[in-house]
C-alpha positions as CSV (number, residue, x, y, z in Angstrom):
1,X,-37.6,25.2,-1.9
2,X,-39.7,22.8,-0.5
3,X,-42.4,23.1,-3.5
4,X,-43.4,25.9,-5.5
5,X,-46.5,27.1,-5.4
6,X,-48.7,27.9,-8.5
7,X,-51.3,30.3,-8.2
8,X,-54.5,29.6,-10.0
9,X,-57.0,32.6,-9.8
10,X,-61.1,31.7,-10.1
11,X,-63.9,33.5,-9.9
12,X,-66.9,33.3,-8.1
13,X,-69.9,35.4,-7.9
14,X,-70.1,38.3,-10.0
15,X,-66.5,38.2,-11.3
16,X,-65.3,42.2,-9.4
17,X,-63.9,40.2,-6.7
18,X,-61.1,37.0,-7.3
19,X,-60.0,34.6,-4.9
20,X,-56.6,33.5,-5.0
21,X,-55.7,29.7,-4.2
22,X,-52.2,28.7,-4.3
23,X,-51.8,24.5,-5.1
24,X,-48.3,22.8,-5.0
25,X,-47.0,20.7,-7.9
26,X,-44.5,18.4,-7.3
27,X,-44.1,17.2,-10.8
28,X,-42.8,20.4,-11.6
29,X,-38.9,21.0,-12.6
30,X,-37.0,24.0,-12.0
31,X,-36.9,24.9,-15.6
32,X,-41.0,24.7,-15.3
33,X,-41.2,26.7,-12.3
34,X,-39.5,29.4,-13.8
35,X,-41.2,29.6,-17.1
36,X,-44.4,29.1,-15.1
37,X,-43.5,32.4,-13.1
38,X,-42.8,34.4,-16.1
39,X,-45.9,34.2,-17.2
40,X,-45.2,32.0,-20.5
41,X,-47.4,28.8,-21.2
42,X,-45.7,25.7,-20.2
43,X,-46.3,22.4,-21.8
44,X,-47.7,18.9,-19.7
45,X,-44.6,17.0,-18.9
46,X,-45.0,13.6,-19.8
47,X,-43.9,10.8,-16.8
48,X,-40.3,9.1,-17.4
49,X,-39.9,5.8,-18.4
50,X,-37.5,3.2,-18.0
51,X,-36.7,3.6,-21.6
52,X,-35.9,7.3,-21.2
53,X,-32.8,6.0,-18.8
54,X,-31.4,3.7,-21.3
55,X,-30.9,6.2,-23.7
56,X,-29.5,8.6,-21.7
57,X,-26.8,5.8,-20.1
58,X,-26.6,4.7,-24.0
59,X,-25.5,8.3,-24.9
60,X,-23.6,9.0,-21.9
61,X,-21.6,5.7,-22.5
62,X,-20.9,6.5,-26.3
63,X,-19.2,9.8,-25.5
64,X,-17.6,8.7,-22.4
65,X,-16.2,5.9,-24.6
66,X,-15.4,8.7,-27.2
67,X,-13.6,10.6,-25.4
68,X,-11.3,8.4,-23.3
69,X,-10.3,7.1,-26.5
70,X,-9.1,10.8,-27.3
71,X,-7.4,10.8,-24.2
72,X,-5.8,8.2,-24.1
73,X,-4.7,8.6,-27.9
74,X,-3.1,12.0,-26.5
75,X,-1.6,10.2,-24.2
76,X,0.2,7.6,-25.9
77,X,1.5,10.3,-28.7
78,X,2.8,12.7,-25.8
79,X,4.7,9.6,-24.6
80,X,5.9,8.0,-27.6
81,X,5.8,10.6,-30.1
82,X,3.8,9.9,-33.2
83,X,5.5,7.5,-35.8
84,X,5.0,10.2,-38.8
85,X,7.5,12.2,-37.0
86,X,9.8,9.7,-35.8
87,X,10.6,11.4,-32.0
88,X,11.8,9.4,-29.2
89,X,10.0,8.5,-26.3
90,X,11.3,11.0,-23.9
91,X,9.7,12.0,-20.2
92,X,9.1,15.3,-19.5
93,X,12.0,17.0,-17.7
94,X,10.2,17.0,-14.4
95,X,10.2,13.3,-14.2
96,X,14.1,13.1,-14.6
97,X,14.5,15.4,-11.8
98,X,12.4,13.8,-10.0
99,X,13.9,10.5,-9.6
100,X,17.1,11.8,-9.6
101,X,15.6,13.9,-6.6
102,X,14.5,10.6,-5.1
103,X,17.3,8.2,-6.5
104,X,19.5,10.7,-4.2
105,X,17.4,11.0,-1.0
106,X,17.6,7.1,-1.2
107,X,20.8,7.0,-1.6
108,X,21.6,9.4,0.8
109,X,19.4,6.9,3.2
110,X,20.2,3.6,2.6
111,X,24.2,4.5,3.2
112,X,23.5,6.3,6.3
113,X,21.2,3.1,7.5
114,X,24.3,0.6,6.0
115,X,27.1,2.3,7.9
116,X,27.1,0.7,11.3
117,X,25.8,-2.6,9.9
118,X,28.7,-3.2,7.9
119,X,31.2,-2.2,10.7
120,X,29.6,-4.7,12.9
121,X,30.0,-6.7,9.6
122,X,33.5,-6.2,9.2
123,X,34.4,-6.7,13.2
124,X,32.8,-10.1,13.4
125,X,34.5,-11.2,9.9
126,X,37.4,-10.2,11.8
127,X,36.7,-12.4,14.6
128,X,35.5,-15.3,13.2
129,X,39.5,-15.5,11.6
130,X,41.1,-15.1,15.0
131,X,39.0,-17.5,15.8
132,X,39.7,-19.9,13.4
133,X,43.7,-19.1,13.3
134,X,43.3,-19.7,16.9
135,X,41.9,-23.1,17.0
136,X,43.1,-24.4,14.0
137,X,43.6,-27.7,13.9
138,X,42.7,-28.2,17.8
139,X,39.3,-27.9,17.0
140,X,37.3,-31.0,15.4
141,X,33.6,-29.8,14.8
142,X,30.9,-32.6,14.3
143,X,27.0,-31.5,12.4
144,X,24.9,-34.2,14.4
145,X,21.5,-35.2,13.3
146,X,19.1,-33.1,15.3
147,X,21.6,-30.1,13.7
148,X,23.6,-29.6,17.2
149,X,27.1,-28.7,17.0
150,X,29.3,-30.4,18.5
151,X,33.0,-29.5,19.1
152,X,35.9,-31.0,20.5
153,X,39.2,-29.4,21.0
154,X,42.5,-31.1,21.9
155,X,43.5,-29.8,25.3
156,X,39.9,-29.5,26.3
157,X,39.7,-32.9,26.0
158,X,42.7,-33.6,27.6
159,X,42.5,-31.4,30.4
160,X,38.4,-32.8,30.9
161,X,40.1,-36.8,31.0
162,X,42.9,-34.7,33.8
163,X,39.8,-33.4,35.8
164,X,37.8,-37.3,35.3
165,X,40.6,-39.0,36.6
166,X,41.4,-36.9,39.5
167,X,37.8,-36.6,40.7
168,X,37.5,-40.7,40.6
169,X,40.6,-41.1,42.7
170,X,39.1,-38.5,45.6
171,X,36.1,-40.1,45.1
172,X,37.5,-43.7,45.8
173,X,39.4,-42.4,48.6
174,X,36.8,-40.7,50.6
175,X,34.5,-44.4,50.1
176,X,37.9,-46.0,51.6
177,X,37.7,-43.5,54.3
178,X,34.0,-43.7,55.0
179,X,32.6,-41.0,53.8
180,X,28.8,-41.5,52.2
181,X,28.7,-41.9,48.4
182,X,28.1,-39.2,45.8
183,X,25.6,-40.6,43.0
């Protein structure tokens, strides 16, 4: 409804014939309009003031205040129980299944996730002793400063000073023999 119109009826002339003229009020509420259409008298709505609102939010605030205090009393004694009788805190049934619903499905997950993590687990636990059993005591590791590992094993070490040697002695021949030098 875009605006209701009100029909006032005046008279002119004579008073056998009327003229109807229909005037829009905006001011009027729906309540109004239909009282005013029924024919009964409707009283002059005064305008709204500022102090209007703060009674209403006052009122509103009191008995939302009210009740969520109910509520949340309700709450608290389905939870707890009330003291006068003593009962123990216990969750509704649904809740138990529930988690136990969940506390399975995770279960359920978490193993299948886990499975091939800890064979890969297990086979490099398993390598890391044939490793060690293999190299024991052959293998001298050193932490340096800038964290780099360094390790030296006994034959390596050897066979590197074999491998040294031999390479200076073709290198000393071929400079005997005329060949250009290798830097």
């Amino acid at each position: 409804m875009s605006g209701v119109k009100r029909a006032r009826t005046t008279r002119t002339g004579t008073g056998s014939s009327s003229q109807e003229q229909e005037v829009a009020d905006p001011m009027m509420t729906l309540e109004r309009r239909m009282e005013y259409l029924r024919g009964r008298p409707v009283a002059k709505e005064r305008p709204v003031t500022l102090s209007d609102f703060d009674q209403l939010i006052g009122q509103e605030g009191a008995l939302t205040r009210r009740f969520s205090r109910r509520a949340a009393t309700a709450f608290d004694i389905s939870v707890r129980g009330t003291y006068e009788t003593g009962a123990p805190a216990v969750p509704p049934p649904w809740v138990a299944q529930l988690f136990a619903d969940l506390d399975s499905r995770v279960n359920a997950t978490v193993k299948a996730t886990l499975q091939p993590v800890e064979r890969q687990m297990q086979s490099l636990e398993e390598e890391m002793k044939e490793l060690q059993t293999a190299f024991d005591g052959e293998c001298t590791v050193t932490m340096l400063r800038n964290k780099s590992v360094v390790a030296h094993m006994a034959d390596v070490n050897e066979q590197l000073e074999e491998i040294k040697r031999l390479w200076m002695i073709s290198r000393r021949r071929q400079i005997h023999r005329g060949f250009p030098r290798y830097s």
